[in-house]
N, C-alpha and C positions, 0 to 999 in steps of 0.2 A: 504493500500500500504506500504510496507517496506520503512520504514526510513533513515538516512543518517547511524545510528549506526550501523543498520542491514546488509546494502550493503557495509561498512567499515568489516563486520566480516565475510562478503562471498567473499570478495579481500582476507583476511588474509589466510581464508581456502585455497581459489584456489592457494594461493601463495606457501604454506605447503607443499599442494599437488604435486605441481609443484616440487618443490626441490624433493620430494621425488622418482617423475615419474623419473627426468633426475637421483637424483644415483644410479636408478634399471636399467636405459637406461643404464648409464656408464659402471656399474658392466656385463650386458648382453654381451655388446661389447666385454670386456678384456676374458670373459669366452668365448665366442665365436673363439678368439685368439687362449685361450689356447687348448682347447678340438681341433680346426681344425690342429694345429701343431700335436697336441699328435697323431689324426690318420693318419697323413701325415708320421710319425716316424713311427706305426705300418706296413702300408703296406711297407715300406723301409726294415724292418726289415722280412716282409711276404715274398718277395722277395729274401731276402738270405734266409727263408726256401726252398721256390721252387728250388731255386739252389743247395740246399744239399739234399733233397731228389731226383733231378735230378742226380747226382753224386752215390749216394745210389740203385739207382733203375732202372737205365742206362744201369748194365750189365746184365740185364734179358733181354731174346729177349722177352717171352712170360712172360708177366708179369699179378699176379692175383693178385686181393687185398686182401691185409693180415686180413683185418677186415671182416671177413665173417657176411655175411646179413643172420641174424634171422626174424623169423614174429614176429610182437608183436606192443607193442602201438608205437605212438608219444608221447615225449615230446615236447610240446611249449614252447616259454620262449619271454616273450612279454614286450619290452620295454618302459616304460611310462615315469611317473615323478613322484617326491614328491610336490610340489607345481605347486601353481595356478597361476593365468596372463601369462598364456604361450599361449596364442590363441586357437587352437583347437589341440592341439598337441595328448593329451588324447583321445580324440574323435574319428580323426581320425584313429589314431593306433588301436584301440580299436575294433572300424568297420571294418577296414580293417583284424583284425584276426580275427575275429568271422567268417568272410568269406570261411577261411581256415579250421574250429576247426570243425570236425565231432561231432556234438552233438550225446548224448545218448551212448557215446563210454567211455572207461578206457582208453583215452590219459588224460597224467595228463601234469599240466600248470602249470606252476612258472611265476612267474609277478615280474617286478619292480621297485618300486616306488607305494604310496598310493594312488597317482590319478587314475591311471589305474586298482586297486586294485577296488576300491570301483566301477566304471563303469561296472568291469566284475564279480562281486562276484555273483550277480543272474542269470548268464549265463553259466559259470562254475565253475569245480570244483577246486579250487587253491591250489595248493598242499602245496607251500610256496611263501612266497613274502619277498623281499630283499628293501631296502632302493638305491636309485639311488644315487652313489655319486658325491659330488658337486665339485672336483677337481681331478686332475689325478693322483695326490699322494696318495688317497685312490682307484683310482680302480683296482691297484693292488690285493689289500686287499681283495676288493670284487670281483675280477675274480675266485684269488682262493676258499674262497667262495662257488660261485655259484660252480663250479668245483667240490669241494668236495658232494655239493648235487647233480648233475649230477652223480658223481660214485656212490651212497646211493642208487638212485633210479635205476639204469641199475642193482646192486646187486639185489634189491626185485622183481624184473621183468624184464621180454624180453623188450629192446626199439629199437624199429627196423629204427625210424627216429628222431634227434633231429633238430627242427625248429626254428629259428630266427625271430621273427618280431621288426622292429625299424624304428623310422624315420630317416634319408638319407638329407644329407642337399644337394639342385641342382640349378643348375645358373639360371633357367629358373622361378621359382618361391625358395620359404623359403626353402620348404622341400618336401620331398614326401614319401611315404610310402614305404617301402621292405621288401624282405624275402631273408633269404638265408638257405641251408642245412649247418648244422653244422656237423652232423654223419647222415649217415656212410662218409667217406672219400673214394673217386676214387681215389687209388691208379695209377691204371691203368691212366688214364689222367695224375694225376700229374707225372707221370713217359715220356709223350709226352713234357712235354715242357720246350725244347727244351734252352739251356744257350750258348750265345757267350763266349767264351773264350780265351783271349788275348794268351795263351799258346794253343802249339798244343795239350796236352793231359789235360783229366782230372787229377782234386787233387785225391790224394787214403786217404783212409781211412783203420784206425789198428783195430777197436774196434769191437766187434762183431754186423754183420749186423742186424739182428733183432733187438737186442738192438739201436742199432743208428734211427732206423726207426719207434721203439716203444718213444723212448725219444721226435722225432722231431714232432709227429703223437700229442704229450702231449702238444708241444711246438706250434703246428699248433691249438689247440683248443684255446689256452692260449691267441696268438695274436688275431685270430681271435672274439672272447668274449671281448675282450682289444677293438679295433677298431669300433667294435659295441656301446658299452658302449659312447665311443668318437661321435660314426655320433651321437649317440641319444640326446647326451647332449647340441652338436654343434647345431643342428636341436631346441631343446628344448628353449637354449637361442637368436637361430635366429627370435624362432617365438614371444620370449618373448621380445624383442627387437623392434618388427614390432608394437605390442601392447603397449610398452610403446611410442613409437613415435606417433603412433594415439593417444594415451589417452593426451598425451602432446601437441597434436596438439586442442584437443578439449578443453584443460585447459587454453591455448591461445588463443583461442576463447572467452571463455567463461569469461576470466580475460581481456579481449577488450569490452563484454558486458557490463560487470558489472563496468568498467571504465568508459564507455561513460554513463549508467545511472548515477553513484554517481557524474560526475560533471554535470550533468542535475538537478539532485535534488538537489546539495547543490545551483544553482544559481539559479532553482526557489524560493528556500529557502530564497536567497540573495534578489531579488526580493519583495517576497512578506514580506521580514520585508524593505526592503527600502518604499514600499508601505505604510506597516503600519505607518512609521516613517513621509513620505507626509501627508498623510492623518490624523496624531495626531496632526500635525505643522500646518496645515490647520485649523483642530476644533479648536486648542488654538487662531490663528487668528481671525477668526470669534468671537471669546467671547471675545476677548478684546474690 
């Protein structure tokens, strides 16, 4: 049976453990802050897109999109994680695209993040994989990025769909899984809807149309891949957050066990040397 020293150095562990679970807990939370802010700014900002391509695309009655549909592959592009204790974040992303991914086809898949890398590498084929960043000051960095390999590969081949998969953080549980189309863009829709404006006429615009609509088109992929980035991360530390409280909650368990044994055995302990000590006092008696 373990000792008093033994169950003194399984309190110390749990206790280690402990500090460590609550500043990954801590750290989860503030990230969770800051990534739900960052996409809460992106669709703010998505929104004055749709209001200026509204304005841009408003005096066409018959409006056709200017990004004309080729046949050709998919790109996927499937958002994970670099690290672990995230709950099932990996897993299910992971499942949840392979659902989508036509096996046996030349759509080609970008991944991001090493966890979801390794889950999907025997099931397709990856064409590149990006690191997930851990703050909103570099995902800048990595939208362009990715960006720049999305124009790499639409040069070497027709891509006639670019796909999104990510986790989605939702009131009702942590997170949940989605898609969205990235290209081709409905021009047509986004030319329907429809902006109040405080003035009776629209703003005008000097710059040449197509230009303005090729720039905004660049500007709508940009937020959009931005946003994403943000639900994934937001999702990623909600779920990581859910698991440091469980695991903190069984570290408080288990540091309530291992308390109530260690004063059990140091008073059997106490016990049986006060025993001993009767029972010495005793024999000395008798031999006098």
């Amino acid at each position: 049976m373990q000792g008093l020293q033994g169950i003194k150095k399984s309190i110390d562990s749990a206790e280690n453990l402990r500090t460590i679970v609550s500043t990954m807990k801590a750290h989860a939370s503030a990230n969770i802050n800051q990534f739900q802010n960052a996409a809460k700014a992106s669709m703010e900002y998505r929104s004055i897109l749709d209001m200026s391509l509204f304005i841009v695309l408003s005096e066409d009655e018959e409006m056709e999109s200017s990004e004309e549909i080729q046949k050709g592959n998919t790109l996927h592009i499937i958002f994970g994680s670099d690290h672990g204790l995230a709950g099932r974040v990996n897993e299910r992303i992971s499942s949840f695209a392979l659902e989508h991914i036509s096996q046996n086809t030349d759509d080609k898949v970008i991944v991001i993040g090493q966890q979801i890398f390794q889950r999907l590498k025997d099931d397709v084929t990856i064409r590149k994989t990006f690191m997930q960043p851990q703050s909103t000051d570099i995902i800048f960095s990595m939208v362009n990025k990715l960006l720049v390999q999305i124009d790499e590969i639409r040069d070497e081949m027709p891509i006639e769909k670019i796909v999104l998969y990510y986790n989605k953080p939702h009131d009702a549980s942590i997170f949940i899984e989605d898609t969205e189309l990235l290209f081709p863009i409905d021009l047509v829709e986004l030319s329907k809807n429809k902006v109040q404006w405080e003035s009776k006429g629209l703003p005008t615009y000097f710059a040449e149309k197509q230009e303005i609509i090729s720039d905004l088109i660049r500007q709508y992929f940009f937020i959009t891949l931005y946003r994403t980035f943000c639900f994934s991360m937001a999702s990623e530390n909600a779920s990581r957050l859910a698991s440091m409280q469980s695991a903190e909650k069984n570290i408080d368990n288990q540091l309530e066990e291992l308390n109530d044994l260690f004063r059990r055995k140091r008073q059997n302990n106490i016990t049986e040397e006060l025993n001993d000590i009767i029972s010495g006092f005793k024999a000395i008696r008798k031999s006098i």
